[in-house]
C-alpha positions in Angstrom: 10.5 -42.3 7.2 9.7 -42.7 3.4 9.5 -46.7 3.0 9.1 -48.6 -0.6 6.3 -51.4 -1.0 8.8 -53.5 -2.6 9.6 -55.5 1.1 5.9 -56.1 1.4 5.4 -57.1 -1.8 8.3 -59.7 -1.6 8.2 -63.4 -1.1 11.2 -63.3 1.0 9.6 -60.4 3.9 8.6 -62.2 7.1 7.5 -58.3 8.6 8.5 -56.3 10.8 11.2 -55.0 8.3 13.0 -58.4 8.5 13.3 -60.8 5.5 15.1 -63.9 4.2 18.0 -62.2 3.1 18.4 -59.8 6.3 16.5 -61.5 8.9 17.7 -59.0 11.5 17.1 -55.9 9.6 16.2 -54.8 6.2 18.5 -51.8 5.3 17.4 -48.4 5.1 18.4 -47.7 1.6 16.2 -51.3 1.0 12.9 -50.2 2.9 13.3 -46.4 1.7 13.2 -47.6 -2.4 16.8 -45.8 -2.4 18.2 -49.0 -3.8 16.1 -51.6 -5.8 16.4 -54.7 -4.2 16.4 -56.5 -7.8 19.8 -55.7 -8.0 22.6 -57.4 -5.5 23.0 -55.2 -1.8 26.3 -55.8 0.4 25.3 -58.9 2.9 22.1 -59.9 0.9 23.6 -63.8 0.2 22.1 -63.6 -3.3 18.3 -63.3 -2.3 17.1 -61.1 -4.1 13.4 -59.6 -4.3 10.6 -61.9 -5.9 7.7 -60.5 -6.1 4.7 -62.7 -4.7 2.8 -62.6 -7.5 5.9 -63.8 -9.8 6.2 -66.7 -6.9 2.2 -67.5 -7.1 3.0 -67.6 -11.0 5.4 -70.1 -10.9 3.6 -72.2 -8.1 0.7 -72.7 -9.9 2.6 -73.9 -12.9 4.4 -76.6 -11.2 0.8 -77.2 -9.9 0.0 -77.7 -13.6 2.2 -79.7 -14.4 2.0 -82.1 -11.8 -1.6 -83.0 -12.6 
């Protein structure tokens, strides 16, 4: 099964192909790179993909700030 890097490279993925927005299951077409998770998927409740480095990014400015 061909399978994107996009879960694992996502804030949101817990592993074992479940994440925030489909903590059961991740759908095929998500894992596979079919459909680009940066765009809204049926049953998603608006979570989107955010990459971890984007997240780190904008941790370490609010870390910034608050100093």
């Amino acid at each position: 099964m061909p399978i994107s890097t996009q879960c694992i490279e996502c804030y949101h993925y817990f592993g074992e192909n479940k994440c925030r927005a489909f903590p059961k299951q991740i759908p095929y077409r998500i894992r596979s790179g079919e459909h680009d998770h940066k765009k809204s998927f049926d049953g998603d409740n608006g979570i989107r993909f955010k990459s971890l480095l984007e997240k780190f990014e904008e941790d370490r400015k609010k870390f910034n700030k608050a100093r």
